[in-house]
BAMAR-796340 format. One record per residue: residue in one letter; x negated, y, z negated of N, C-alpha, C, O in turn. Coordinates in pm, whole numbers, plus 32768, in hexadecimal, padded with zeros to 4 digits. Each point is the difference from the previous one (the first is absolute). Layout:
BAMAR-796340
AXYZXYZXYZXYZ...
END
This chain:
BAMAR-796340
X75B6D19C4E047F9280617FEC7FC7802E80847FE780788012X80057F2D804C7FBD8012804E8084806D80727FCF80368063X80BB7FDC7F85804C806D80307FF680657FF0801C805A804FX7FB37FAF7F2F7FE480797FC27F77803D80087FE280697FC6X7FD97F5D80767F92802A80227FE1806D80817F9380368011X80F27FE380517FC9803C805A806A80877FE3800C805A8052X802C7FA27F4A8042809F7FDF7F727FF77FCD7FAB7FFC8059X803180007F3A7F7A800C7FC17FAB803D80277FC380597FC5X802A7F7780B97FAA804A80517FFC8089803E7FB980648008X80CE7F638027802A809180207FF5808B7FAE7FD680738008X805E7F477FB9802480977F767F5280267FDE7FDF80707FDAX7FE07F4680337F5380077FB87FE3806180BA7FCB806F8001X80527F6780507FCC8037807D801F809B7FE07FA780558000X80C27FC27FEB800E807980127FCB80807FA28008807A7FFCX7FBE7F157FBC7F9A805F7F7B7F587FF180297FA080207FB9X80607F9281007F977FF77FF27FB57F7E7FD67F8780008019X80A97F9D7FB07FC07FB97FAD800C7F64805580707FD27FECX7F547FEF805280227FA080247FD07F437FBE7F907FF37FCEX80B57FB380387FF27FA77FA47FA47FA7803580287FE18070X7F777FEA7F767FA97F9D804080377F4B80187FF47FA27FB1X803A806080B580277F7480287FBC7F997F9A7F9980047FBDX80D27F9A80567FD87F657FAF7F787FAF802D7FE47FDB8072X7FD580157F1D7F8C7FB58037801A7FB580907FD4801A8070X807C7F887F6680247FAA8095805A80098066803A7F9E802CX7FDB80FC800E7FE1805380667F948050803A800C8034806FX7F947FD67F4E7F9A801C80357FBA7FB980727FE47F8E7FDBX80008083807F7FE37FAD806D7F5B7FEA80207FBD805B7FD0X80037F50806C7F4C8023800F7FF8809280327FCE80547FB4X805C7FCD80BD7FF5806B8045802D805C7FBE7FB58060800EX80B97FBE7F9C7FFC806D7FD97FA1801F7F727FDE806C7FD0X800A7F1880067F8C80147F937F707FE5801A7FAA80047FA8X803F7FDF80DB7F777FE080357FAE80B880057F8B80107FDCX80C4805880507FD0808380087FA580547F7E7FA880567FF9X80AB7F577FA97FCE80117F767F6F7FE77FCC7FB180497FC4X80477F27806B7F877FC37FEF7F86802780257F8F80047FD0X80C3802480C67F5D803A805D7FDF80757F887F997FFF7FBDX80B18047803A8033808B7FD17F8A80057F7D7FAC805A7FF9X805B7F517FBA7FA67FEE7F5D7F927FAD803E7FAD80167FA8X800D7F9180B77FAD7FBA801E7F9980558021800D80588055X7F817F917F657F48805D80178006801180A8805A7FCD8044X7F4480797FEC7FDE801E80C87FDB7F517FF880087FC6806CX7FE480127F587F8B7F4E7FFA80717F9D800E80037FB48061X803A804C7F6280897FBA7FFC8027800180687FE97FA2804CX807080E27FE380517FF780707FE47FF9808080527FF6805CX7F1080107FAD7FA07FC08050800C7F71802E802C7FDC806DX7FAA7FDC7F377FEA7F837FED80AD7FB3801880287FBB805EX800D80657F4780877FBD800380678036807380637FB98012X7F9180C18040806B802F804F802D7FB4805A8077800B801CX7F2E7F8A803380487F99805A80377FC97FDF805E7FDF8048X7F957FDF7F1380347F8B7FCE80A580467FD780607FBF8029X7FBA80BD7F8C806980378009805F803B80428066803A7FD9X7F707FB1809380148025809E804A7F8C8011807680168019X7F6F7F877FE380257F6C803B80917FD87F8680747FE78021X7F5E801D7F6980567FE07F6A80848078804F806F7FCD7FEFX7F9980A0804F805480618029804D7FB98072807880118019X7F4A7FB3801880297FB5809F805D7F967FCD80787FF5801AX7F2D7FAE7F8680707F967FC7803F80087FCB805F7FB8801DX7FB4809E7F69805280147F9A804E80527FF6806C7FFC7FC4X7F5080828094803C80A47FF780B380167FBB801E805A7FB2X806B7F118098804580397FCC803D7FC37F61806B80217FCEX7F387F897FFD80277FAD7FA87FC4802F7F637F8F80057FD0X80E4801580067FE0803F7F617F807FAA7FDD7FD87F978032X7FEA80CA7F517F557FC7800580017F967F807F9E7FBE7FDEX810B803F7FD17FF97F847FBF801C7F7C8005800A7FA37FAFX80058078810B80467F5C801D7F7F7FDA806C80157FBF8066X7F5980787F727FA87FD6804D7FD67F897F908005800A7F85X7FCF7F8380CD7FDA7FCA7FB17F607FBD80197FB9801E8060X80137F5C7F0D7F6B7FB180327FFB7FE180A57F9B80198042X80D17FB37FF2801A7FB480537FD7807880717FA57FED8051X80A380837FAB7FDE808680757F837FF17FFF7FC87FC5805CX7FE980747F2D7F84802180107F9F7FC580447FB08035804DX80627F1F7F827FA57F8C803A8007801F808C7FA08001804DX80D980187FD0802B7FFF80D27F9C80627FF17F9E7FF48048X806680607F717FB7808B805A7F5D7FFF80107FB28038804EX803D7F617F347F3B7FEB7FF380027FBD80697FA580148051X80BD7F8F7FCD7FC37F7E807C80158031804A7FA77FD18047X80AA809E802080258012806A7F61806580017FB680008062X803180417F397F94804B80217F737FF5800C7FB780528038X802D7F537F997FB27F807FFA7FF57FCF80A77FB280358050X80907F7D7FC880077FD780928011804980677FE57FDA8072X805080A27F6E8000805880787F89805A7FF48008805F804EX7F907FA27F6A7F7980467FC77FAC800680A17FF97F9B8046X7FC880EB7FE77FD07FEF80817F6A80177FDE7FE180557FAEX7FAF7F4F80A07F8B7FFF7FC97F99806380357FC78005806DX803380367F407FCA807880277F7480077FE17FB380528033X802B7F517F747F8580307FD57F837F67801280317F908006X7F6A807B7FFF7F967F757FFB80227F6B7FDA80067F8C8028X801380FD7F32804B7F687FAB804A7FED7FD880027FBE7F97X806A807080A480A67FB67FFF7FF97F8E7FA57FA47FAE7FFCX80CB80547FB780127FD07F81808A7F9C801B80477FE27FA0X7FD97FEA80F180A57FEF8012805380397FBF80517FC37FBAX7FAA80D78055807880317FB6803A80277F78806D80337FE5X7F047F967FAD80227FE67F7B800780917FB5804F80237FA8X7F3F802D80998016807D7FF18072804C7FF58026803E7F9CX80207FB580F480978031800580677FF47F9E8048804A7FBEX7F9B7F11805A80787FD17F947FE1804D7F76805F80487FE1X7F2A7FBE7FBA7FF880447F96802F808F7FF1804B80247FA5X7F7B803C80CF8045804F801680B280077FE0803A80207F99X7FF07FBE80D2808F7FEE7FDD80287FEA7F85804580507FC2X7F857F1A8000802E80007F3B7FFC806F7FC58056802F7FB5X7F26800B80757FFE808C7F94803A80438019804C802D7FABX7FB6800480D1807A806B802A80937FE67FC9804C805F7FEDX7FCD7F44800380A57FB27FC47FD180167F6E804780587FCFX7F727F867FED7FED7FFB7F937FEF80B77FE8803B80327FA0X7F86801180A57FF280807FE080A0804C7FEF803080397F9EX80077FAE80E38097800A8002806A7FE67F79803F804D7FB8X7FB27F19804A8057800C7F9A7FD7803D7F7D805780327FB9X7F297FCD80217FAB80277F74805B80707FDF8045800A7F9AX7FB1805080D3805080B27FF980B27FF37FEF805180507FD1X7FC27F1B807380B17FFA7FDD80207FDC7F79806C802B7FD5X7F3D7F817FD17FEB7FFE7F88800980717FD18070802B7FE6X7F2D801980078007806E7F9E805F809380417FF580767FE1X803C7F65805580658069805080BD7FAC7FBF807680248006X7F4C7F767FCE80B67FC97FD980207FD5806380797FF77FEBX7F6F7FD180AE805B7FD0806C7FF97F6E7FD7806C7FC68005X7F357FFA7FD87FE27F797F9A7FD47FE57FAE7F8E80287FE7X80C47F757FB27FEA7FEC7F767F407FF07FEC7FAF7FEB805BX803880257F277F5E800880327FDB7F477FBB802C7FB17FABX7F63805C80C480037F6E7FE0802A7F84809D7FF37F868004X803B80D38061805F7FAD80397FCE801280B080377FEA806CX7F5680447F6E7FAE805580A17FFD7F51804A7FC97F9E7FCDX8084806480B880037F7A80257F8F8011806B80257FCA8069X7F3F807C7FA57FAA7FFD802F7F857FDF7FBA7F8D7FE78025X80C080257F477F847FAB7F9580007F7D7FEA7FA37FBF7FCFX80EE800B80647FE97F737FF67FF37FD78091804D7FA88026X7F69808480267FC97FAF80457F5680067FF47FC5806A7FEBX80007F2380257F4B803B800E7FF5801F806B80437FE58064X7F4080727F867FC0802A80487F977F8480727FC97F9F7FCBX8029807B80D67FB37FAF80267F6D7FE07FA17FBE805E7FD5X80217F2780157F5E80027FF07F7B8036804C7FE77FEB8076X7FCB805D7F307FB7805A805F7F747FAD801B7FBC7FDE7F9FX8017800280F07F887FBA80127F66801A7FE97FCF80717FFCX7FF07F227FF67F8A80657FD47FBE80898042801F80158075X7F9180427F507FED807080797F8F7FF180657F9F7FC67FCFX8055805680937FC57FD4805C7F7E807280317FB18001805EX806480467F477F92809680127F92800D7F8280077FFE7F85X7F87801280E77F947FE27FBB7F8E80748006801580498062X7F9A7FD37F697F848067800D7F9E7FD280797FD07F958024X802980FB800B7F8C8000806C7FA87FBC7FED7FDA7FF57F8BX7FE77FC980D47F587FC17FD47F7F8092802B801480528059X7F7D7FAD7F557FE4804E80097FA9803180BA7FDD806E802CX801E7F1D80077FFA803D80958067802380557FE8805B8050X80857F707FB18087806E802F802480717FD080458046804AX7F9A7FE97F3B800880A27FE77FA18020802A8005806F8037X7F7C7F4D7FC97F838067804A804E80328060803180718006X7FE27EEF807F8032802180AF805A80727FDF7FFE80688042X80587F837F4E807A809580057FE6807A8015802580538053X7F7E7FAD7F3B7FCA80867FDC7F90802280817FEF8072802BX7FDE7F397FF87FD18035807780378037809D7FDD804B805BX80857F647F84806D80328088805180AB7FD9802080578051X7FE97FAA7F458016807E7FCA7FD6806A7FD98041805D7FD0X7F137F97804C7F94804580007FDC8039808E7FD1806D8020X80507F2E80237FFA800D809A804B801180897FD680028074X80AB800B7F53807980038073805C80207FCE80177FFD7F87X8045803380EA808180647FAF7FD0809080367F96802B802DX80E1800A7FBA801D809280217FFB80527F8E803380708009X7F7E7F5B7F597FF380487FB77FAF7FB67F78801F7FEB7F8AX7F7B7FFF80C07F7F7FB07FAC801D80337F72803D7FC37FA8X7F8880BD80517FF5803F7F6480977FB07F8280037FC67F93X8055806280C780A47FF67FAC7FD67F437FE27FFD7FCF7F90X7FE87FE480EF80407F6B7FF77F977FC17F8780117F9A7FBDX7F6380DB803E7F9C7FA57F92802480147F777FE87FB67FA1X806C80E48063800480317F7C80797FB07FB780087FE77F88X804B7FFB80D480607F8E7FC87FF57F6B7FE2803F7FC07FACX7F63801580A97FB77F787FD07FA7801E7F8F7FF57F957FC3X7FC480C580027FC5804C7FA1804A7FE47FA17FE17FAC7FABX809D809F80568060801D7F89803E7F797FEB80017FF27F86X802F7FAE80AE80467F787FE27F9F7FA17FD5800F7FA57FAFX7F798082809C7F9B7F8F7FCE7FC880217F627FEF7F927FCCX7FF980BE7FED7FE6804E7F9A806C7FF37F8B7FEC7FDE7F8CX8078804180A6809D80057FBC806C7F807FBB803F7FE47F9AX7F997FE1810980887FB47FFD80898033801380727FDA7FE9X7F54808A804A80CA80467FFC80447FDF80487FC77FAD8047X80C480697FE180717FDD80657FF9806C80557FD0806B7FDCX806A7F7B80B3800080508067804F80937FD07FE680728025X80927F567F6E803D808E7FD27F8480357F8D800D80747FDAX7FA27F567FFE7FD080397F9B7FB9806A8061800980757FDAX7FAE7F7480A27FB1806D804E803D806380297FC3806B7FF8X80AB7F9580358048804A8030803F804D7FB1804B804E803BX7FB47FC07F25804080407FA67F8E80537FDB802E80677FCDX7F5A7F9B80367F6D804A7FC78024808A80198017803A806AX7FEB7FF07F217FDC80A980357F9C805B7FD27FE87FE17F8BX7FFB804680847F6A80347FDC7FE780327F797F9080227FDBX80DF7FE37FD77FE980347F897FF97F487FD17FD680027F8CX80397F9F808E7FF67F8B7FC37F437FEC802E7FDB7F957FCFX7FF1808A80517F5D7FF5800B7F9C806C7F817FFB807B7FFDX7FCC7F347FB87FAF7FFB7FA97F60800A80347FB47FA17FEBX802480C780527F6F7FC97FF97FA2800E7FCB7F967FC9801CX807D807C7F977F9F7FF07F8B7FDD7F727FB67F907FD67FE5X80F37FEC80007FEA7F997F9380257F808076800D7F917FCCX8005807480CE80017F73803180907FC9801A80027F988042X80A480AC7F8A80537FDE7FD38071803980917FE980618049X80667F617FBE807880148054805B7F967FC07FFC7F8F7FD0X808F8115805C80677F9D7FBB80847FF08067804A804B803FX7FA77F3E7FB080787F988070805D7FF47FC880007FCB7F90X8090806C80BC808C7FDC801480307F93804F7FE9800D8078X805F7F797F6080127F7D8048805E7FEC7FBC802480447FA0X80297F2680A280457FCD8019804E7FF57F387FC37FEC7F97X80CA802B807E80277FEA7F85800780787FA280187FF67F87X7FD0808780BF7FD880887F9E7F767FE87FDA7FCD80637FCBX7FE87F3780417F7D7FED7F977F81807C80327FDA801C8072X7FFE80157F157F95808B7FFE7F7F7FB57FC47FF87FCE7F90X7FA9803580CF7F6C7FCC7FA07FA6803F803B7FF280128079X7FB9801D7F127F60802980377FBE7FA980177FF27FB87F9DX7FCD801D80D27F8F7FE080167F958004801E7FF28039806CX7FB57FA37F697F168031801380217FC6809E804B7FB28039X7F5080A57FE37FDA7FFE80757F548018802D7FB8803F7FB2X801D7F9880B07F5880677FCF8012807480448040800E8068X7F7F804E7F547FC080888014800C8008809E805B80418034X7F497F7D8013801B800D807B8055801080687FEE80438066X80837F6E7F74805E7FDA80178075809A7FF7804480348058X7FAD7FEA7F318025806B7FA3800A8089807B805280498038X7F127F9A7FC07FDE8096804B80327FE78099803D8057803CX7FA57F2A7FFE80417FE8809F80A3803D8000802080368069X802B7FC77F4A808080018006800680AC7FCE803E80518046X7F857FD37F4E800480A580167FF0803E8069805C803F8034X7F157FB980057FE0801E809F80817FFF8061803E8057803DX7FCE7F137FB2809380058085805B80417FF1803F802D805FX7FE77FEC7F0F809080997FF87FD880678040803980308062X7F3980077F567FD4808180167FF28015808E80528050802CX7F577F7B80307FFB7FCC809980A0801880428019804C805DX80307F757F6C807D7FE08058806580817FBA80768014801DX7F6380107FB5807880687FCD80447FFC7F808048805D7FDBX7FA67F4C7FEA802F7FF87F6D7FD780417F9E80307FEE7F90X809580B4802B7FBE80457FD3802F7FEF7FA27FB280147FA3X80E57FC08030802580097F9A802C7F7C7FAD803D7FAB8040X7FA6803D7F2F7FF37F9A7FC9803F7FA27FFB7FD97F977FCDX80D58083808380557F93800A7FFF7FF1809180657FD58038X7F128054802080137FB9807F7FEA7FBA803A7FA0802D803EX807B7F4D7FF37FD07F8380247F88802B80097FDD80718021X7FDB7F2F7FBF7F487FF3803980037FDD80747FE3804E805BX803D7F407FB87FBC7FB5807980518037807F8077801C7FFDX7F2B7FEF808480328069805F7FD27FCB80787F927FCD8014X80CE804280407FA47FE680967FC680AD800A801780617FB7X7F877F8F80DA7FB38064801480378060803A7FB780558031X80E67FBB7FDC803E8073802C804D801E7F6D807980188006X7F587FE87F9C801E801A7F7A809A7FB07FE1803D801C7F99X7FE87FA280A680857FB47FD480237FA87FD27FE87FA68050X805580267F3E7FFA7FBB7F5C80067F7780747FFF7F8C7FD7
END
């Protein structure tokens, strides 16, 4: 059968039509393009190093002879090679999760694509690192004073740095939620702005009046004319 497979081809080529290789020829690399390809901007964010690396190791090895055993190498190697970047470095545990999911994201799509039987994702049988307790806590209420006072008072753009400690303190929103505001999302009549964040998630939230009207002012002031245009602005009108 398998002789007869490349007249097959042939004869289908010349109509145009070409035959899609055997699951287990497919290689990471040539099915890794795919993945990025269907993965949200959030995804391929988050996971692109880790698939970057799965490309390095695996790139020429069909994606059904990866196995538990690959994956584990790839959490631990990533894991230990984790560079500390931040306060509270976690030794690495971060990374390593990363990576699972990224493997696990990977194969999820070789599943339902037919490159493996479903059921058989060898990044689900491994766990995931254990995640430690979290180590982030709420302001006390005299360090947001000192904040808010340093931001009342210094800087190259007093008005902008209060109106944003304003808006998070009030809100709770995420740094993308500020940066997504556009002026048709301000309510001031009724107190209300509505935040775009993390996950697609859309919510109105109260706000006070004051607050309300500070953030109208600053469009109008800075140049904001039309309803899908960022609000928030430095003072040479630029988002």
């Amino acid at each position: 059968m398998a002789a007869d497979l490349t007249p097959a081809q042939a004869m289908l080529a010349r109509f145009g039509v070409a035959l899609a290789p055997p699951p287990g020829q497919v290689t990471v690399r040539q099915y890794l393009p795919k993945v990025i390809a269907a993965a949200s901007p959030t995804s391929a964010k988050t996971y692109g190093t880790y698939w970057a690396r799965m490309d390095r190791l695996w790139g020429e090895r069909p994606v059904d002879t990866i196995r538990a055993t690959d994956v584990e190498a790839l959490q631990r190697d990533c894991t230990v090679n984790a560079r500390p970047r931040e306060r509270n470095f976690r030794g690495g545990r971060h990374a390593g999760e990363n990576a699972n999911s990224a493997a696990r994201a990977f194969f999820r799509r070789a599943e339902a694509d037919g490159l493996i039987p479903p059921g058989t994702s060898p990044a689900h049988r491994v766990p995931k690192p254990r995640r430690l307790p979290n180590t982030r806590r709420a302001l006390l209420a005299w360090e947001m004073q000192e904040i808010t006072e340093v931001a009342r008072t210094t800087g190259n753009d007093v008005v902008l740095d209060n109106l944003l400690l304003r808006l998070h303190t009030e809100t709770a929103c995420r740094r993308g939620g500020a940066l997504a505001l556009c002026r048709k999302d301000l309510d001031t009549r009724t107190g209300l702005v509505r935040l775009r964040e993390k996950g697609e998630t859309l919510r109105w939230q109260p706000i006070t009046l004051h607050l309300a009207t500070s953030l109208a002012d600053h469009a109008r002031l800075r140049g904001v004319t039309q309803p899908d245009a960022p609000l928030l602005r430095y003072r040479n009108g630029q988002h």
